[in-house]
BALO-508634 format. One record per residue: residue number from 0; residue in one letter; chain; x, y, z of N, C-alpha, C in turn. Coordinates in nm, 4 decimals. Example, Ala and Ser with C-alpha at 12.3 -4.5 7.8 and 13.67 -1.06 7.14 Angstrom:
<rs>
0;a;A;1.3190;-0.5690;0.7800;1.2300;-0.4500;0.7800;1.3200;-0.3300;0.7800
1;s;A;1.2850;-0.2250;0.7080;1.3670;-0.1060;0.7140;1.2900;0.0030;0.7870
</rs>
This chain:
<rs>
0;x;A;5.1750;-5.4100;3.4446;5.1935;-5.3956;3.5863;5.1757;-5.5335;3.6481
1;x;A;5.2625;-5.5501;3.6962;5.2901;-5.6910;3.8018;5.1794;-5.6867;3.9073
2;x;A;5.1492;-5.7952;3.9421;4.9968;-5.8506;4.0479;5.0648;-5.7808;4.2168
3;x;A;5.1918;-5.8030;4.2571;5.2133;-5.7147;4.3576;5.2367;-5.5500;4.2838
4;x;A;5.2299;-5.5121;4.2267;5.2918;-5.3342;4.2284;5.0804;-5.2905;4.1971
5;x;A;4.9965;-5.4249;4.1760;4.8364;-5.4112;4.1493;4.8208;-5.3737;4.2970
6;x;A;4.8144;-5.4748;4.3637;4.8188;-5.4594;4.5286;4.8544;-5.3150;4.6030
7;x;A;4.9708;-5.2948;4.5686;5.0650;-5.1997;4.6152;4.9156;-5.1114;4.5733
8;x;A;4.9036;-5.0548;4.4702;4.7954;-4.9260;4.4052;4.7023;-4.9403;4.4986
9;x;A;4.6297;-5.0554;4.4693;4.5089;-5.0699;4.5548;4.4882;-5.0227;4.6564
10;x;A;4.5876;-5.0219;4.7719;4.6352;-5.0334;4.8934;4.6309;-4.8538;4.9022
11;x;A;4.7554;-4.8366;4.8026;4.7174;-4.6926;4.8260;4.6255;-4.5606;4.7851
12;x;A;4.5588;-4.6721;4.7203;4.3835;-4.6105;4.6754;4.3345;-4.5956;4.7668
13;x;A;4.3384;-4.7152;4.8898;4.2609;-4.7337;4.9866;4.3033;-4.6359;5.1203
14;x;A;4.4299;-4.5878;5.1102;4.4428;-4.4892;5.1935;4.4314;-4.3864;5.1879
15;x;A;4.4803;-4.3415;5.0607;4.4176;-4.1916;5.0436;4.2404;-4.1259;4.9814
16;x;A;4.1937;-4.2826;4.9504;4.0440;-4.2169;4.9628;3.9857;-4.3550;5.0294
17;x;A;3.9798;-4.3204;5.1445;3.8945;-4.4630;5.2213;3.7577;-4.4730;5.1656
18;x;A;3.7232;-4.5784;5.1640;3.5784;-4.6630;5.1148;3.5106;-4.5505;5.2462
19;x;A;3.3556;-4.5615;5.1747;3.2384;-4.5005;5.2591;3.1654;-4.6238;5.2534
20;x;A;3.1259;-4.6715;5.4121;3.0249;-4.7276;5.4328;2.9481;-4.7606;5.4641
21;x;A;2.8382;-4.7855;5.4211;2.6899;-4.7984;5.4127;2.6414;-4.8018;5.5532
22;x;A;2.5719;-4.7904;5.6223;2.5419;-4.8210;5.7842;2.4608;-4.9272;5.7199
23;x;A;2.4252;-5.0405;5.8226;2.3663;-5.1760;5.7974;2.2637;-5.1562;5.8597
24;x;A;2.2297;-5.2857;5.8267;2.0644;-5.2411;5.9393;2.0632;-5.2416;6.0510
25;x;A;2.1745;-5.3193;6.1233;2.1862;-5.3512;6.2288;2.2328;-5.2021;6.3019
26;x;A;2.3182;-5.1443;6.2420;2.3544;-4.9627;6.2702;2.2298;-4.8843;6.2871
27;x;A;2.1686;-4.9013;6.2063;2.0472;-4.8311;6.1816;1.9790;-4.8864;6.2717
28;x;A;1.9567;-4.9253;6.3167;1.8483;-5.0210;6.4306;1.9065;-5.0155;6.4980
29;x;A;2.0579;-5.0176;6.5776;2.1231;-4.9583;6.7068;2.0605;-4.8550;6.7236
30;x;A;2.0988;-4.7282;6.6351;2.0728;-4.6042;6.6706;1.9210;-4.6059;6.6706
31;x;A;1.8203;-4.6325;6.5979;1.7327;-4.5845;6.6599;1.6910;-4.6117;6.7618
32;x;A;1.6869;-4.7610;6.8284;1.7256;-4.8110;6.9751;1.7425;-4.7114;7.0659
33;x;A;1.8777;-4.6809;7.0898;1.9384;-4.5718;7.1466;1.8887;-4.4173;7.1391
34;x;A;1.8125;-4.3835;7.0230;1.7335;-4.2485;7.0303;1.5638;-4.2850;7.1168
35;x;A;1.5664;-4.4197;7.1188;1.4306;-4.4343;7.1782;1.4406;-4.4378;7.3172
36;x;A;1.5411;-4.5418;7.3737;1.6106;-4.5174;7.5036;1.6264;-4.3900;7.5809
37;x;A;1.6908;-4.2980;7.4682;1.6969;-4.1771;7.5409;1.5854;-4.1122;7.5742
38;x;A;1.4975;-4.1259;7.4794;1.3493;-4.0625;7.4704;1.2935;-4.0890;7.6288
39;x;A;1.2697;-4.2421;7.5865;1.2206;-4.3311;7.7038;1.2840;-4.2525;7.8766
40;x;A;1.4419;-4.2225;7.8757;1.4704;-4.1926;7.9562;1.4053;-4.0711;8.0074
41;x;A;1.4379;-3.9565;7.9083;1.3996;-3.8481;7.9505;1.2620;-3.8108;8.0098
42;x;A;1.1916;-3.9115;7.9132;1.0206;-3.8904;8.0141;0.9802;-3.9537;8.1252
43;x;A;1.1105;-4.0791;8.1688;1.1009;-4.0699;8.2724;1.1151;-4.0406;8.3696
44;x;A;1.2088;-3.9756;8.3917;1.2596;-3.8197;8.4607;1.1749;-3.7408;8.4820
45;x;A;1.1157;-3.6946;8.3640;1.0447;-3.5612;8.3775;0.9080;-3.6446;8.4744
46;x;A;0.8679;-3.7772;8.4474;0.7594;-3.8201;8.5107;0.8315;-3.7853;8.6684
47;x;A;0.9291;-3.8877;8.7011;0.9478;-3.8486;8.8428;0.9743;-3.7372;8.8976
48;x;A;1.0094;-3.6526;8.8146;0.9996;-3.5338;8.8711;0.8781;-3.4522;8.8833
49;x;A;0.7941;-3.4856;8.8441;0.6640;-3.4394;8.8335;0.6113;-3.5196;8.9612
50;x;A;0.6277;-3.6650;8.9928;0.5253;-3.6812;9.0733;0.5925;-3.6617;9.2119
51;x;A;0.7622;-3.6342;9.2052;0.8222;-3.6204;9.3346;0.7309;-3.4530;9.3821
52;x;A;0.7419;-3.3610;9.2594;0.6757;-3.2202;9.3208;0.5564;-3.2098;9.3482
53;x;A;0.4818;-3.3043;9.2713;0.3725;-3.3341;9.3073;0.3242;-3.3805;9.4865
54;x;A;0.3860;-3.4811;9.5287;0.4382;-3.5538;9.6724;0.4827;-3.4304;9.7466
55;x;A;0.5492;-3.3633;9.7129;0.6265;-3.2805;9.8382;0.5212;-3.1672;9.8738
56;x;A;0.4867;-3.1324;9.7675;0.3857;-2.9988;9.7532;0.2790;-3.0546;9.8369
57;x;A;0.2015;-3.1482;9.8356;0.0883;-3.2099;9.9038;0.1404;-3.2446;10.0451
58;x;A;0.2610;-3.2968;10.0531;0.3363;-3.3320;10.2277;0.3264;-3.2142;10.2888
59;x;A;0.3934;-3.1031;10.1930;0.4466;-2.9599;10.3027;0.2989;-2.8955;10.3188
60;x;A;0.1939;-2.8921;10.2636;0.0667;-2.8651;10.3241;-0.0141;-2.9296;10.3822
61;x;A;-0.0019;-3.0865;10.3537;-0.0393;-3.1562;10.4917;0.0233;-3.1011;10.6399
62;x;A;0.1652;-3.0802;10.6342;0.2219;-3.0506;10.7286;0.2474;-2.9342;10.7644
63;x;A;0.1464;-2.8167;10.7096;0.0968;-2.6887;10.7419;-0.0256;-2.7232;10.8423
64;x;A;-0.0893;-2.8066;10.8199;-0.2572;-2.8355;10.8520;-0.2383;-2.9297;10.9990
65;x;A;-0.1524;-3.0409;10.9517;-0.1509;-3.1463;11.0322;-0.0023;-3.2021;11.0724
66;x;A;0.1011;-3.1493;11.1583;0.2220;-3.1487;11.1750;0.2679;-3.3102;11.2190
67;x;A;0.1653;-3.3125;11.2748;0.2318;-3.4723;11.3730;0.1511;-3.5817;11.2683
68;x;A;0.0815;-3.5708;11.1369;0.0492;-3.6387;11.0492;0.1297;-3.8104;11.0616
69;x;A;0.0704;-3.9008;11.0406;0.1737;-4.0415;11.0565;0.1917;-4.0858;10.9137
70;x;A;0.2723;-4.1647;10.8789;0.3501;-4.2401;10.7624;0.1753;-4.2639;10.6734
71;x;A;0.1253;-4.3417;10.7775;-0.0010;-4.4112;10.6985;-0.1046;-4.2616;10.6513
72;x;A;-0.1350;-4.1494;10.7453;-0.2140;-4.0290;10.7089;-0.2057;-3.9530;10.5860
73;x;A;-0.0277;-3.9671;10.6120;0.0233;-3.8670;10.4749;-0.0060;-3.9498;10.3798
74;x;A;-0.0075;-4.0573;10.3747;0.0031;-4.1456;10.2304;-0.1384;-4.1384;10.2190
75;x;A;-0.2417;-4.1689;10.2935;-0.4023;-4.1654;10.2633;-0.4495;-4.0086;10.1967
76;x;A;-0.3600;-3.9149;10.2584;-0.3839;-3.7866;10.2172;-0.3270;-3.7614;10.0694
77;x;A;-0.2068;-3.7886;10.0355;-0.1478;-3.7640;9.8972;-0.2009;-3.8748;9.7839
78;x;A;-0.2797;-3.9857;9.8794;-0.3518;-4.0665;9.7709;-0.4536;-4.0160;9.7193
79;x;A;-0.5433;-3.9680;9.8029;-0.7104;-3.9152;9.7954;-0.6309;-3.7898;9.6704
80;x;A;-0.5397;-3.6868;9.7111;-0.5426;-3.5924;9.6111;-0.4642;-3.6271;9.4755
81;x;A;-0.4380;-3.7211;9.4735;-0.3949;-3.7188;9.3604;-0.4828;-3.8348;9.2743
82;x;A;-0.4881;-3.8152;9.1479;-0.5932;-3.8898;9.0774;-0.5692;-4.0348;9.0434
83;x;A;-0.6380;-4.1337;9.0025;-0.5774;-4.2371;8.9827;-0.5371;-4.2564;8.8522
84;x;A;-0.5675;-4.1903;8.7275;-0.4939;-4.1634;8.6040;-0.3596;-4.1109;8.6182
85;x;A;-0.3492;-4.0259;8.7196;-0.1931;-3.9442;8.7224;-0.1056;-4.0448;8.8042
86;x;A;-0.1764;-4.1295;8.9014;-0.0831;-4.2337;8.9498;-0.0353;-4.3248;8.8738
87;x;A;-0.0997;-4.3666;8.7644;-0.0816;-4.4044;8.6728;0.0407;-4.3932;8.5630
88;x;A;0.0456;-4.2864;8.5708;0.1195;-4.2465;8.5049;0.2764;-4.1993;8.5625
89;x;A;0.2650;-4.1821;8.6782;0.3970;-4.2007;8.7767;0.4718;-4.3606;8.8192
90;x;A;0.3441;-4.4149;8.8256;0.4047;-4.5677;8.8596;0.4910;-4.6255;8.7211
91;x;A;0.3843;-4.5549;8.5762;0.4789;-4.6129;8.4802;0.5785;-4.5841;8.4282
92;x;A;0.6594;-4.4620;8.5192;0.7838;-4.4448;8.5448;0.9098;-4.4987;8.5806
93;x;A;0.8453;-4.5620;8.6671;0.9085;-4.6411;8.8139;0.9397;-4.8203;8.6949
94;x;A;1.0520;-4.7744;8.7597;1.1619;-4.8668;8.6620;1.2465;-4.9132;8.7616
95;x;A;1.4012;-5.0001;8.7401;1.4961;-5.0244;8.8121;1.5671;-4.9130;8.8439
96;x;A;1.6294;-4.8923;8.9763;1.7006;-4.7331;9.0071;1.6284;-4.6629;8.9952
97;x;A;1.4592;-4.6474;9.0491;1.3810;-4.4854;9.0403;1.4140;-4.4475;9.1971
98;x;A;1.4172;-4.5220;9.2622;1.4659;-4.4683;9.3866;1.5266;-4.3934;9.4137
99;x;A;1.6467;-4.4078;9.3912;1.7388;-4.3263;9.3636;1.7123;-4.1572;9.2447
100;x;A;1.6599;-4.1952;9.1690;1.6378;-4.1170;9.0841;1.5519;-3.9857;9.1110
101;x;A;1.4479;-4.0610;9.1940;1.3411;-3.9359;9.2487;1.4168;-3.8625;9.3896
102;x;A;1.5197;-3.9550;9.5007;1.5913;-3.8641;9.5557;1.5969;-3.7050;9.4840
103;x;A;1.6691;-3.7616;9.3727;1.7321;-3.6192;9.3101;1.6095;-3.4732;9.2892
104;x;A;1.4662;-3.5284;9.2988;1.3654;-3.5016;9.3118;1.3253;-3.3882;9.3891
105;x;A;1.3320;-3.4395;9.4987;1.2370;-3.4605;9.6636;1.3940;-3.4419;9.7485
106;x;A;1.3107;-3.3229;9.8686;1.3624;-3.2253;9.9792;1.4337;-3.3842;10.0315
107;x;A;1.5074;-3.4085;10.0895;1.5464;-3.4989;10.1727;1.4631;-3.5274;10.3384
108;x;A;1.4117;-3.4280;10.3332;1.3321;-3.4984;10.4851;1.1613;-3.5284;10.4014
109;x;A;1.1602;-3.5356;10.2452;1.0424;-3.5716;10.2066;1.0696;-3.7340;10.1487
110;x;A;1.1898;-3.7741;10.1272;1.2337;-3.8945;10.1066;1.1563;-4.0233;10.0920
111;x;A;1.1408;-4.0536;10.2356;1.1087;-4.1543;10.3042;0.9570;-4.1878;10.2566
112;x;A;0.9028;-4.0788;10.2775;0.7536;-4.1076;10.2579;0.6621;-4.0904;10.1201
113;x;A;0.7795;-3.9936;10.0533;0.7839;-3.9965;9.9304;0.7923;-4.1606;9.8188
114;x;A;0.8894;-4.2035;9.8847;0.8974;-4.3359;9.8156;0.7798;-4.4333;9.8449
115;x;A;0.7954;-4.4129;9.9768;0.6837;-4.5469;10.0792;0.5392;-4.5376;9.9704
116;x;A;0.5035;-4.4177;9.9590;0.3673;-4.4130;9.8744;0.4072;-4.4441;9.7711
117;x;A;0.4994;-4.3883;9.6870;0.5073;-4.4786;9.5932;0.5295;-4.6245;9.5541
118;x;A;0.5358;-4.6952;9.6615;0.5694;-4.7985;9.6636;0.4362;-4.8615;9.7052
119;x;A;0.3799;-4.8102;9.7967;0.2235;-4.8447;9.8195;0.1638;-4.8236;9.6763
120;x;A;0.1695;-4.7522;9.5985;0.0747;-4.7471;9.4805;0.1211;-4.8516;9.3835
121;x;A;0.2189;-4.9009;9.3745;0.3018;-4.9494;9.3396;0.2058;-5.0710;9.3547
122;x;A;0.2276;-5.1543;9.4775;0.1604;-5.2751;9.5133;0.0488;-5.3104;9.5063
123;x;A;-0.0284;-5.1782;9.5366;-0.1690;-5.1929;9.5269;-0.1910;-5.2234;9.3618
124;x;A;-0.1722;-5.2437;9.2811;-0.2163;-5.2599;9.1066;-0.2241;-5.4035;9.0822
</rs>
């Protein structure tokens, strides 16, 4: 057999049973990357969503008690009840785009003040 009709075979070795290959490390280390990412994502979600219900639940009974409550009251009030381990653990949520994110959260007229404290807890560290 002639060196082209070798080729030719080869060729169509190679199409009708394609090579399997190996994932590299670098594959392997994408993906787990990317399964950690997701991980990472999802708990942070579930964090903001936890501390957005957390926030609203404490606003809408401040604002059972105390209606005309101010920006600075509500935030002194949802600070005192909530612990400083669990703030903790909400702030280390708070990433690029949580803003947005905890919207999806939180009533829309809890928004504003929702964030502001978080953003006060935020600074204060």
């Amino acid at each position: 057999m002639g060196a082209f009709a070798m080729k030719v075979k080869t060729i169509e070795q190679k199409i009708h049973k394609p090579e399997v290959f190996k994932a590299t490390d670098n594959q392997v280390l994408t993906k787990q990357l990317l399964e950690e990412l997701h991980k990472a994502r999802n708990w942070q979600q579930q964090m903001l969503a936890e501390a957005a219900g957390e926030l609203q639940q404490l606003l809408q009974q401040l604002e059972q008690t105390n209606p005309t409550a101010t920006e600075a009251q509500q935030t002194a009030f949802v600070t005192a009840a909530i612990t400083p381990t669990r703030r903790e653990q909400f702030l280390g949520a708070l990433q690029a785009g949580w803003q947005e994110l905890i919207k999806e959260f939180l009533d829309n007229s809890y928004h504003k003040i929702g964030i502001a404290t978080l953003e006060w807890w935020k600074n204060a560290d």
